[in-house]
N, C-alpha and C positions, 0 to 999 in steps of 0.2 A: 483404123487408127493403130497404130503400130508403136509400141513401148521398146527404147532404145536403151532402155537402162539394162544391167545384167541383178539379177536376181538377187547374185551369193555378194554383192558389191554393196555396201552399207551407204547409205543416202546421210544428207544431211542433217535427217533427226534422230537417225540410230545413231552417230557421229556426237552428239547432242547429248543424248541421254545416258549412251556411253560415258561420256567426260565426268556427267554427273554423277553417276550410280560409280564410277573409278573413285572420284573424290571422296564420296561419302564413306565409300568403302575404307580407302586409307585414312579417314577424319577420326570411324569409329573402330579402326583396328581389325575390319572384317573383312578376311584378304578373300572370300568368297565371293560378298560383293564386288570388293573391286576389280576379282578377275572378269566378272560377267561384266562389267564396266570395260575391260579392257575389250576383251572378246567381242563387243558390239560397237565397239569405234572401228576394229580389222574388220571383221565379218559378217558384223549383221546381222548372227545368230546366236543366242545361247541356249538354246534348246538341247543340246551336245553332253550331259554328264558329266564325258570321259573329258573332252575339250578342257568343260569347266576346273575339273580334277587338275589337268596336266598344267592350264595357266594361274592354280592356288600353288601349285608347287613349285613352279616356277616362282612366286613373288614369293611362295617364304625361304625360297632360296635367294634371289635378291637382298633380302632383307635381313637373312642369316639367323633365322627364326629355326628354333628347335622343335618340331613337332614327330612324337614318337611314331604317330600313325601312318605318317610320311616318309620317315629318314629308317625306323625299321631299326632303329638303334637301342641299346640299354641305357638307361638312364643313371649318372654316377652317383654312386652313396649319398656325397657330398652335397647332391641337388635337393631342394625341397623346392616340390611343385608349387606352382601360381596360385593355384586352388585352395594349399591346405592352409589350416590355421596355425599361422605362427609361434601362438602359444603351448600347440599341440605336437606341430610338428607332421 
């Protein structure tokens, strides 16, 4: 019996779960998951780190998202992070 399918070619449940794990990703703001979401509707794999890496920066470029660990950039005076406390600063 002979399998005609190719390997690195993402089948209809990767395609599937893909969509979902994409969705959930952008539902809850976690552009990790929805890259591995992305990455498994193209290729069927997300076992890849770097893969993983290159399609989160890809969507927070999309998306025009500022991430310093990313972009390598200094952050202006004028910003106060997501993180801190308002009242504190």
């Amino acid at each position: 019996m002979s399998d005609d399918t190719d390997k690195d070619d993402p089948g209809p449940k990767d395609e599937l779960i893909g969509k979902v794990q994409e969705k959930v990703g952008w539902l809850t703001a976690d552009r990790e998951a929805e890259a591995k979401g992305k990455l498994k509707q193209s290729e069927g794999d997300t076992s890849d780190p770097d893969a993983i890496e290159e399609a989160e920066q890809d969507l927070r470029e999309d998306y025009e998202e500022y991430d310093p660990d990313v972009d390598d950039a200094p952050v202006a005076e004028d910003v106060t992070p997501a993180d801190a406390d308002p009242r504190t600063g």
